[in-house]
DSSP file (Angstrom, degrees, kcal/mol; ACC not computed):
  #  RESIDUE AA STRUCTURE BP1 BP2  ACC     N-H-->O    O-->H-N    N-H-->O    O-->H-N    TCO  KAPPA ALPHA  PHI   PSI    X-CA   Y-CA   Z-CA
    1    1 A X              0   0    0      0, 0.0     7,-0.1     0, 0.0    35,-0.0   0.000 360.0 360.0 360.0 130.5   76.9 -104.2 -100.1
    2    2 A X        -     0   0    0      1,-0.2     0, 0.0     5,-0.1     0, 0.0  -0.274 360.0-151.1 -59.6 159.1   76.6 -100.4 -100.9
    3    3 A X        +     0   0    0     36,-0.1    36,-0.5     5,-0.1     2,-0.4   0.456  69.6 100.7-118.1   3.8   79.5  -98.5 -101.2
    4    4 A X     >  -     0   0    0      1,-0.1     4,-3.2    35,-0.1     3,-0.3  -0.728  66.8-145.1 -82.7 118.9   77.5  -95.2 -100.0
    5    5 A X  H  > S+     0   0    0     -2,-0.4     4,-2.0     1,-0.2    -1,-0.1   0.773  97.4  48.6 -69.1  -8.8   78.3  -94.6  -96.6
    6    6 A X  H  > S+     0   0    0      2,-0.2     4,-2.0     1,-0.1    -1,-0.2   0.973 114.1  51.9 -67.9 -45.7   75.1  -93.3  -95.3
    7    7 A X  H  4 S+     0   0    0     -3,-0.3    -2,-0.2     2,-0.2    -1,-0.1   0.966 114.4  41.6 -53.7 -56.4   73.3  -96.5  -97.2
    8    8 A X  H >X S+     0   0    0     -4,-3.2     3,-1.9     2,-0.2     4,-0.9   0.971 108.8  61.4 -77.3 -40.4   75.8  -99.2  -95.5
    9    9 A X  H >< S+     0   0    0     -4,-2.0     3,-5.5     1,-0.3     2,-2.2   0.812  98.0  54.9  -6.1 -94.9   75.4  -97.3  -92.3
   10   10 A X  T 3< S+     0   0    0     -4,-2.0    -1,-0.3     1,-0.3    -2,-0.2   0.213 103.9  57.6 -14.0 -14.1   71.8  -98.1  -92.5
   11   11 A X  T <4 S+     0   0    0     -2,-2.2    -1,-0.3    -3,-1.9    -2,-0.2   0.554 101.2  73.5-147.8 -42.0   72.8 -102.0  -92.8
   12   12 A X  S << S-     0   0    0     -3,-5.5     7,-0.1    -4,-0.9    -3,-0.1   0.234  97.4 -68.4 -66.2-167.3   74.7 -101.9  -89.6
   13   13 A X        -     0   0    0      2,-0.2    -1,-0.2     1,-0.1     3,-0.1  -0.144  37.7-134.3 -59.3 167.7   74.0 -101.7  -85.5
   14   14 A X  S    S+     0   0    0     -3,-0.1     2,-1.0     1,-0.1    -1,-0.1   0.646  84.7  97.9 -98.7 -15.4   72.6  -98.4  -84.6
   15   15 A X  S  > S-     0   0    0      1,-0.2     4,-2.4     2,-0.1     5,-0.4  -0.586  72.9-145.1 -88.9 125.5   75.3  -98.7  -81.8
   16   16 A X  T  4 S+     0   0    0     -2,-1.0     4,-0.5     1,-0.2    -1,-0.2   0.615  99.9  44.6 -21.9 -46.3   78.2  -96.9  -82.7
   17   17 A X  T >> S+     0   0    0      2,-0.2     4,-1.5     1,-0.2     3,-1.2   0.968 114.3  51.7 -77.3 -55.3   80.5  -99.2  -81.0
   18   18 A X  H 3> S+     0   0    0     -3,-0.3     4,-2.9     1,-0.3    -2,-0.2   0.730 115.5  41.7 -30.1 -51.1   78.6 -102.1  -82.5
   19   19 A X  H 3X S+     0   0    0     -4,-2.4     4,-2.1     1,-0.2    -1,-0.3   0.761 107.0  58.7 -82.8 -21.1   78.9 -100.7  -85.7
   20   20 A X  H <> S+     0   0    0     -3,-1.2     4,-2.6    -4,-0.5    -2,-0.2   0.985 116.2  39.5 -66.8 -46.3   82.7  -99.5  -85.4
   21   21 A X  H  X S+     0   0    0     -4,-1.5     4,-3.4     2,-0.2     5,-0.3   0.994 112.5  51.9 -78.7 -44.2   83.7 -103.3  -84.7
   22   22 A X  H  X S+     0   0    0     -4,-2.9     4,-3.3     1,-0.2    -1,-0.2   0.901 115.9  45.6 -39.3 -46.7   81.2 -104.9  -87.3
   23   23 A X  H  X S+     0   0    0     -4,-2.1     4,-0.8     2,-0.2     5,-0.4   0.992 117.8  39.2 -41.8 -72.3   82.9 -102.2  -90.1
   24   24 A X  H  X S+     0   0    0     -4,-2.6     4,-4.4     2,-0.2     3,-0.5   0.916 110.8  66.4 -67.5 -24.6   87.0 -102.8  -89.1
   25   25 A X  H  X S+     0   0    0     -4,-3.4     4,-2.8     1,-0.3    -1,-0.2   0.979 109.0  36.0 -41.8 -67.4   85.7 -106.8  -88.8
   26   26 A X  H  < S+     0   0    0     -4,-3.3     6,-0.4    -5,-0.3    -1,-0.3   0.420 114.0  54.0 -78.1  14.7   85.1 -106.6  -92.6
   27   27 A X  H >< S+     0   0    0     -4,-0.8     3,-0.5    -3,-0.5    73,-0.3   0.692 117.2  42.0 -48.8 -66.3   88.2 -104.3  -93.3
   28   28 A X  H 3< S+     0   0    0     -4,-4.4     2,-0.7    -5,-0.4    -2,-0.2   0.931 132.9  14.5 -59.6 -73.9   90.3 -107.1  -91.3
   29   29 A X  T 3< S+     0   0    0     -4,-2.8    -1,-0.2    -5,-0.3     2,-0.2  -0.513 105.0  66.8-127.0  44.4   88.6 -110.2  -92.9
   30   30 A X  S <  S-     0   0    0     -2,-0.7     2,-0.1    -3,-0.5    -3,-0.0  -0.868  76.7-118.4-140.4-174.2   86.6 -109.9  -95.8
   31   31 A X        -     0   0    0     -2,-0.2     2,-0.4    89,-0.0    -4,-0.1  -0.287  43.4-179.5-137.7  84.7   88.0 -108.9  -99.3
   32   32 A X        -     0   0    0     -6,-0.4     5,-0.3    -2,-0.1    -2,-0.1  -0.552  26.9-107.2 -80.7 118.3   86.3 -106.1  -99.6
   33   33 A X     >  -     0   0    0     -2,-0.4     4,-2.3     3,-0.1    -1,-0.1   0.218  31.9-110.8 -33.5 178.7   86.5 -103.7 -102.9
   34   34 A X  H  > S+     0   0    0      2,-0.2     4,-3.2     1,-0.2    -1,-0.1   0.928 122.1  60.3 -86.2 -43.8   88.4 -100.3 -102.7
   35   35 A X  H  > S+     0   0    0      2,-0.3     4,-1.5     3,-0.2    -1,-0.2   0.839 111.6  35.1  44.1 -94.2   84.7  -98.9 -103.2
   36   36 A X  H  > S+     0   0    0      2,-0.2     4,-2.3     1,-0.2     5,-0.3   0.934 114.3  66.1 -66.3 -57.4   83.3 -100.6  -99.8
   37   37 A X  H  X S+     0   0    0     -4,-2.3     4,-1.7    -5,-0.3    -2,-0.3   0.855 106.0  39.0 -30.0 -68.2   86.9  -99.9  -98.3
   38   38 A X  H >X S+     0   0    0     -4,-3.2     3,-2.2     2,-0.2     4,-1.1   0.891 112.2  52.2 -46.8 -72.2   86.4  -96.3  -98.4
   39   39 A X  H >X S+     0   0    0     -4,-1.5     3,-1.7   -36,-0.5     4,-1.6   0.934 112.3  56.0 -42.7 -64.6   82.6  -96.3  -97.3
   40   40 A X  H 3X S+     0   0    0     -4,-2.3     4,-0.6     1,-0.3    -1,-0.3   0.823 107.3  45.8 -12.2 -61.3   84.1  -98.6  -94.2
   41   41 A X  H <X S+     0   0    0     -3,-2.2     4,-2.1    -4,-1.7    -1,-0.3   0.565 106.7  55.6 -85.7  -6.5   86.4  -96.1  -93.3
   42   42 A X  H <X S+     0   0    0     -3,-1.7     4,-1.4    -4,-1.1    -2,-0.2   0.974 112.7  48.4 -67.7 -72.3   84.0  -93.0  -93.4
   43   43 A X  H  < S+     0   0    0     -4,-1.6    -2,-0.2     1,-0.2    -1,-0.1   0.641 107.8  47.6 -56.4 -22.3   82.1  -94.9  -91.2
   44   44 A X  H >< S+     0   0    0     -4,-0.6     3,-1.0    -5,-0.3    -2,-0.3   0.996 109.1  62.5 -92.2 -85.6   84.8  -95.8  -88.8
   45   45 A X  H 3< S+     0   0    0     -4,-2.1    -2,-0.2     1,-0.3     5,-0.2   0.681 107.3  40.0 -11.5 -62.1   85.8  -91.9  -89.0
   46   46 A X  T 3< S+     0   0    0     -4,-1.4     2,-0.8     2,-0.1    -1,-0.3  -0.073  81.3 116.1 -83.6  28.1   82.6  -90.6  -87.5
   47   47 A X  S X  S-     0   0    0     -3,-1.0     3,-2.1    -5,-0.2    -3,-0.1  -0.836  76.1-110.6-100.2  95.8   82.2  -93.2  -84.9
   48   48 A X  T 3  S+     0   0    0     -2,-0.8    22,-0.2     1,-0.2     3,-0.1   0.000 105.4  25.2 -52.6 147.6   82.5  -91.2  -81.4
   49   49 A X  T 3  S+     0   0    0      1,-0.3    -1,-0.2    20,-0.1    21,-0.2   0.309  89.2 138.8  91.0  -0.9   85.5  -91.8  -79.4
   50   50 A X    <   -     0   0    0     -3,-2.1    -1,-0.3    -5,-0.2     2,-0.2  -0.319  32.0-171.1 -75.9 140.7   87.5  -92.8  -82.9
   51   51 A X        -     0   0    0     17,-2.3    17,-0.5    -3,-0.1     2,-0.1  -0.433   6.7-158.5-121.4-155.7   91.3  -91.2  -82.8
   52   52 A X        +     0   0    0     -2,-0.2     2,-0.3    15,-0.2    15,-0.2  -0.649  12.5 176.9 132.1  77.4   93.3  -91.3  -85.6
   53   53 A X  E     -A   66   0A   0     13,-2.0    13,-0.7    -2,-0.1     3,-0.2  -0.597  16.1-143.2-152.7 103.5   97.2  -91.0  -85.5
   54   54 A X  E     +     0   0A   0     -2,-0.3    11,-0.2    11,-0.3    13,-0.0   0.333  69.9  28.7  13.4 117.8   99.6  -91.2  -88.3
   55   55 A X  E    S+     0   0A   0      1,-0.2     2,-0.3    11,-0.0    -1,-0.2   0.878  80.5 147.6  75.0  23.4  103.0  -92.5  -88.9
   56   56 A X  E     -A   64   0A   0      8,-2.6     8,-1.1    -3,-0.2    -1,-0.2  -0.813  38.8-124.5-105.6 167.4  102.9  -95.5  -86.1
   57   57 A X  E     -A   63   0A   0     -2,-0.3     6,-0.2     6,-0.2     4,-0.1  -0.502  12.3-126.6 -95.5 159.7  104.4  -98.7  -86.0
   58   58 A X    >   -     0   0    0      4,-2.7     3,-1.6    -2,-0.1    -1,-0.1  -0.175  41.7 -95.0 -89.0-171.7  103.1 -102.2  -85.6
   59   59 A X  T 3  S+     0   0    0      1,-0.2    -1,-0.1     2,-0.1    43,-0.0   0.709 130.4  40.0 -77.4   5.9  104.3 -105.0  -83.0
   60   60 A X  T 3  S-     0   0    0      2,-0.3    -1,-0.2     0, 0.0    -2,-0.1  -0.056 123.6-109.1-117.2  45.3  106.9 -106.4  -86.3
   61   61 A X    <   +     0   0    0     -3,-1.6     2,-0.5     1,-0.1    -2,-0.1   0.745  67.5 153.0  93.3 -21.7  107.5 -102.9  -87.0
   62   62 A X        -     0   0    0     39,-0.1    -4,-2.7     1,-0.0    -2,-0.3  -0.781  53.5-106.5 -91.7 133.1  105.6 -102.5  -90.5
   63   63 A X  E     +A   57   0A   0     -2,-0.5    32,-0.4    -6,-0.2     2,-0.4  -0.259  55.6 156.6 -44.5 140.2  104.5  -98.4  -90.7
   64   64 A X  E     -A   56   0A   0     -8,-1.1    -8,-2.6    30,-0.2     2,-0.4  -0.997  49.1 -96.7-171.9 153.7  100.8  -97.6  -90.2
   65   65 A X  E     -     0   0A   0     28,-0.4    28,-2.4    -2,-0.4     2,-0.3  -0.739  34.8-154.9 -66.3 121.0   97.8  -95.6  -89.3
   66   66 A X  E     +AB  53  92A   0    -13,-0.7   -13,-2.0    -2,-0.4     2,-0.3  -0.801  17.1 175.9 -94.5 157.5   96.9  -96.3  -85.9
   67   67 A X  E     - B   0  91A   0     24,-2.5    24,-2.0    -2,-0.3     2,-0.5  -0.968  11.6-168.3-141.1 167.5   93.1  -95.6  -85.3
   68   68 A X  E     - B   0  90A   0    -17,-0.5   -17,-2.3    -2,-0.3     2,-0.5  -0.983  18.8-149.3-156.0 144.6   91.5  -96.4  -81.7
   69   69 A X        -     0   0    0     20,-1.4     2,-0.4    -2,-0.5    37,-0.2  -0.980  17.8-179.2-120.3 131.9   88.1  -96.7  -80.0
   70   70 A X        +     0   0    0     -2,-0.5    18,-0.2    18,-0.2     2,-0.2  -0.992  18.4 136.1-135.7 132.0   87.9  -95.9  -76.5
   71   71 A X        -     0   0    0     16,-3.5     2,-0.3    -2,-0.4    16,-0.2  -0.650  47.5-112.5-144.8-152.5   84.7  -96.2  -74.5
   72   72 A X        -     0   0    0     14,-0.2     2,-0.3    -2,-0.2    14,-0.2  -0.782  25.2-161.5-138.9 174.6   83.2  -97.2  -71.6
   73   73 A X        -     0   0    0     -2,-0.3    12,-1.6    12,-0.3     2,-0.4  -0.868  11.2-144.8-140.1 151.4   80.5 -100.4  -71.3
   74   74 A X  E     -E   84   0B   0     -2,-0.3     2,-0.4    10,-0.3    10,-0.1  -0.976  13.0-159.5-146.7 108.7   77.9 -101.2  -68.3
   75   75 A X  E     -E   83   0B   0      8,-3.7     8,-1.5    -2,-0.4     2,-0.3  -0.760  15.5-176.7 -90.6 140.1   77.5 -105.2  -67.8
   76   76 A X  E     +     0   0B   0     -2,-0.4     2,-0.3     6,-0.2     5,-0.1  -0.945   2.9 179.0-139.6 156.9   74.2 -105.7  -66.0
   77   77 A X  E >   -E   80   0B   0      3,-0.5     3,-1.6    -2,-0.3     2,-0.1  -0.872  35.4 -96.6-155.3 127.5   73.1 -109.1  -64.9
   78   78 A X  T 3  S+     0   0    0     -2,-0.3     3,-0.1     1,-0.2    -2,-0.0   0.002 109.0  14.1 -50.6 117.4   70.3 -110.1  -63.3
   79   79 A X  T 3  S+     0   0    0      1,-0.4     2,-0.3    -2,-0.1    -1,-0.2   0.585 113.3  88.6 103.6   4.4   70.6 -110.7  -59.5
   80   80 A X  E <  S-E   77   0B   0     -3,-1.6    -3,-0.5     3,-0.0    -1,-0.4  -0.971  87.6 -98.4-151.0 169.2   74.4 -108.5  -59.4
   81   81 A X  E     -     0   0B   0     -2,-0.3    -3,-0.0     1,-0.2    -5,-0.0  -0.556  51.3-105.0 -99.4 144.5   75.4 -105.4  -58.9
   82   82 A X  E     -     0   0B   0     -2,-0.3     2,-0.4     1,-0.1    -6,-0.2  -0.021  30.0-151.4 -57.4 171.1   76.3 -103.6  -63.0
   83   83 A X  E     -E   75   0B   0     -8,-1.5    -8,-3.7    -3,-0.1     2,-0.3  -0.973   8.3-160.5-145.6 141.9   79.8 -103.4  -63.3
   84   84 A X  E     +E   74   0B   0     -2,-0.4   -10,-0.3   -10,-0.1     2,-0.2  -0.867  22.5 169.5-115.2 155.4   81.1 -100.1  -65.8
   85   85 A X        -     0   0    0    -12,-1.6   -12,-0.3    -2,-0.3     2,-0.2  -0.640  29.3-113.9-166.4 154.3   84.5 -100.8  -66.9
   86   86 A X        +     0   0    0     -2,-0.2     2,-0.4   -14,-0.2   -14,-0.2  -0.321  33.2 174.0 -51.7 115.1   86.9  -98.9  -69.9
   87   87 A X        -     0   0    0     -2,-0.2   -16,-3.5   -16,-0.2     2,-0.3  -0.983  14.3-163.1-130.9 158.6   87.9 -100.4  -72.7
   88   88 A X        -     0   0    0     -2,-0.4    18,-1.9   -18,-0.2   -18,-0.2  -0.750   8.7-155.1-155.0 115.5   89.9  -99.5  -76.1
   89   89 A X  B     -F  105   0C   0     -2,-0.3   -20,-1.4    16,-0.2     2,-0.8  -0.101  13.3-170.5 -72.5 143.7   90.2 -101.1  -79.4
   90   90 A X  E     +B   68   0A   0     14,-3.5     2,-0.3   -22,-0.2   -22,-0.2  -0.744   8.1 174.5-130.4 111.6   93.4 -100.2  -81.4
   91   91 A X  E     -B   67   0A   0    -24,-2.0   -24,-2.5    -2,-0.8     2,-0.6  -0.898  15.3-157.2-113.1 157.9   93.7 -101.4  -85.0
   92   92 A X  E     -BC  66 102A   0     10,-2.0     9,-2.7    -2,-0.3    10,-1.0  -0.939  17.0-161.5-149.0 109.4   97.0 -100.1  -87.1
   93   93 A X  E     - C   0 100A   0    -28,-2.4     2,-0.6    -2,-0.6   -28,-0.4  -0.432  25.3-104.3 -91.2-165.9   96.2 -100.2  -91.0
   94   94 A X  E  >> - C   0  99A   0      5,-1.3     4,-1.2   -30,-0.2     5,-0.7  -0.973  24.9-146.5-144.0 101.4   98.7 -100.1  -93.8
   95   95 A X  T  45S+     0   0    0     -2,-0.6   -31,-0.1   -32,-0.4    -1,-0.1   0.798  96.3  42.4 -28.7 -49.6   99.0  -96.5  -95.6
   96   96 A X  T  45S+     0   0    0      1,-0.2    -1,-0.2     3,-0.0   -32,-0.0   0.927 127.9  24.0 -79.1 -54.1   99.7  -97.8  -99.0
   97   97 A X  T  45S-     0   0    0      2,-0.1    -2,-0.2     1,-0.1    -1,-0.2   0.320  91.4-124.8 -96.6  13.5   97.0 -101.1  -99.4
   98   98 A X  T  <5 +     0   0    0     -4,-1.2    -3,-0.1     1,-0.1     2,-0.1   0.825  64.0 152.7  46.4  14.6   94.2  -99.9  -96.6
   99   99 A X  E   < -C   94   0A   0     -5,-0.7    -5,-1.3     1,-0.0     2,-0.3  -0.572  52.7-123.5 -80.2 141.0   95.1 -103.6  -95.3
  100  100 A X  E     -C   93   0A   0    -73,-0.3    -7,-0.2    -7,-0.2     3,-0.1  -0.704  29.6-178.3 -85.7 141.7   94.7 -104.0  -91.7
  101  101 A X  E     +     0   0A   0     -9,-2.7    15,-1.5     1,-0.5     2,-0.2   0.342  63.3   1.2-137.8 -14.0   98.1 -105.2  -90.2
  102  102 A X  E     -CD  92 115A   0    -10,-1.0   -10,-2.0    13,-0.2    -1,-0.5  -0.883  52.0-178.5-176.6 155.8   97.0 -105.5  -86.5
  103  103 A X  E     + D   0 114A   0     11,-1.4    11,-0.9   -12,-0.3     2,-0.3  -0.724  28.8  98.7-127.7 176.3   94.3 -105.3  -84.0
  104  104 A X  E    S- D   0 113A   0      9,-0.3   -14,-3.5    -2,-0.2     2,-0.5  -0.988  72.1 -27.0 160.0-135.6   93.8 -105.8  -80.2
  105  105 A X  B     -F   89   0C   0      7,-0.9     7,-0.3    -2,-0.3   -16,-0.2  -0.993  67.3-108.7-111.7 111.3   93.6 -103.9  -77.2
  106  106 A X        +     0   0    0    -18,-1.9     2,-0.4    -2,-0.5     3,-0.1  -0.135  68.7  64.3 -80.9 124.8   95.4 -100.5  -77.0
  107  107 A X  S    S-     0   0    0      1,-0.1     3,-0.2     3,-0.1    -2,-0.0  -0.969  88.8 -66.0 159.1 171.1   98.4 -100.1  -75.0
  108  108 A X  S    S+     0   0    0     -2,-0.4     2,-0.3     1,-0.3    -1,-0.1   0.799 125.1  22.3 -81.9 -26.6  101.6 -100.9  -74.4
  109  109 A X  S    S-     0   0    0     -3,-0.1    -1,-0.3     3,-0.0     2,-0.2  -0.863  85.8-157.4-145.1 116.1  101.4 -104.5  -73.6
  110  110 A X        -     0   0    0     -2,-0.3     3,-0.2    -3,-0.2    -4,-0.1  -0.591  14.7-145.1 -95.8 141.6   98.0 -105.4  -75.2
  111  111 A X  S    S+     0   0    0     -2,-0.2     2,-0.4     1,-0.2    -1,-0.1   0.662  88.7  41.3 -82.3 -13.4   96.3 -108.7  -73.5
  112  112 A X        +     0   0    0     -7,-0.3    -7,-0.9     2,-0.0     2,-0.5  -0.852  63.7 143.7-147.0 138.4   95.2 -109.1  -77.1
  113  113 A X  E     -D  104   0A   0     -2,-0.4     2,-0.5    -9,-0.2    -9,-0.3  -0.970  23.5-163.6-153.6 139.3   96.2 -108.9  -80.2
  114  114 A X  E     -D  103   0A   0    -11,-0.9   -11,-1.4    -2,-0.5     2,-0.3  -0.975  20.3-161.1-139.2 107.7   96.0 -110.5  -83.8
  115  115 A X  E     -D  102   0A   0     -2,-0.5     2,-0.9   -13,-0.2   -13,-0.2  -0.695  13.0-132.8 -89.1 116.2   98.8 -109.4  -86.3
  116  116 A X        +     0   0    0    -15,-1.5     3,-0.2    -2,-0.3    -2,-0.0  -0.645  31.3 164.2 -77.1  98.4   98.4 -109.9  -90.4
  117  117 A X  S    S-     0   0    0     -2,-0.9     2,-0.3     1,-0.3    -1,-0.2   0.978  71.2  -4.1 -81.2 -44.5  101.1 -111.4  -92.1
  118  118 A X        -     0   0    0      2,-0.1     2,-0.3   -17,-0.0    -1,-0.3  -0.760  53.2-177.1-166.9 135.0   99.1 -112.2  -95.2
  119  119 A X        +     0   0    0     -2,-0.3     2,-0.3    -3,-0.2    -3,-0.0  -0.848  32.6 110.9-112.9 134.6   96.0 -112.0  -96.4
  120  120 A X        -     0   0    0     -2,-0.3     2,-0.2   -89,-0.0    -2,-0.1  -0.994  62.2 -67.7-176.9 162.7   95.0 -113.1  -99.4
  121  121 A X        -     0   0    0     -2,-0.3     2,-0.3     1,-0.1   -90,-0.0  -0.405  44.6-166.8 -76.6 137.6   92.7 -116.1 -101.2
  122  122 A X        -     0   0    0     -2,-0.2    -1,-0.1     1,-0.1     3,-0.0  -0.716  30.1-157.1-116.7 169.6   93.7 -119.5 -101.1
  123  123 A X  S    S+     0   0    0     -2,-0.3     2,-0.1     0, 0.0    -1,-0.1   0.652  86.0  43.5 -98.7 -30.0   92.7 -123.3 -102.9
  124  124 A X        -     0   0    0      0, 0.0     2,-0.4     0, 0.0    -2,-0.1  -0.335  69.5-138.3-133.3-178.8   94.1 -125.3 -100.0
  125  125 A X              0   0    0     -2,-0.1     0, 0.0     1,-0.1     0, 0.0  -0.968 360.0 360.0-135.6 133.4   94.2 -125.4  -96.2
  126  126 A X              0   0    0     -2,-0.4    -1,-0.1     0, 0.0     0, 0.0   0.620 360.0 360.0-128.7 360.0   97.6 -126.2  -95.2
C-alpha cells in the first residue's frame, strides 16, 4: 500500500466515515509499517467530525490518545419510513507504539467495545 496519504486516500471509500473506519480497521488489525501507520493517521486526522484528546485512559487503565467519530447516519428501506440516528466511534491508541488499545462506542458505558491485550504474530492457534 502507499505510504503517501493523498495516494492511499485514493484507495479508500470516498465516504469519510467509510474511509475513517476502513483506515483505524487496519491500525487495529493489520501489521502495518510505521510508514503506512503515519499515512493512516493523517487520514484519520482530516476525517470531519474526528476529535482528538490527549492523556486518556483505557477501560484497564493503560494511558492513551483518545480520538472519536461522531456523525449522524439515515437508514432508508424500502416500504418504511428513513430513520436518522447519532452515532460515535471512540478508539484510544497507545502514545508510545501507535498500537490501538481499544475501540467501541463512545461513552461512559459503551454497548461495545473490543480491548487489545496483545497483538502480535503467532505459529499456533491455541
Amino acid at each position: 500500500m502507499p505510504t503517501e496519504p493523498e495516494k492511499l486516500k485514493a484507495r479508500f471509500s470516498k465516504n469519510a466515515e467509510a474511509r475513517f473506519e476502513q483506515a483505524m480497521s487496519l491500525l487495529a488489525e493489520s501489521p502495518a509499517s510505521p510508514d503506512l501507520r503515519s499515512a493512516l493517521f493523517q487520514i484519520v486526522a482530516e476525517t470531519p467530525g474526528v476529535t482528538m484528546t490527549p492523556e486518556v485512559k483505557d477501560s484497564r487503565g493503560r494511558p492513551g490518545t483518545e480520538i472519536v467519530l461522531r456523525g449522524t447516519r439515515r437508514v432508508d428501506k424500502p416500504g418504511t419510513k428513513p430513520v436518522s440516528f447519532q452515532y460515535s466511534l471512540r478508539y484510544v491508541i497507545d502514545p508510545d507504539t501507535s498500537r490501538v488499545l481499544e475501540h467501541g462506542n463512545a461513552g461512559a458505558n459503551p454497548l461495545v467495545r473490543t480491548t487489545y491485550l496483545e497483538v502480535g504474530w503467532t505459529n499456533h492457534i491455541s
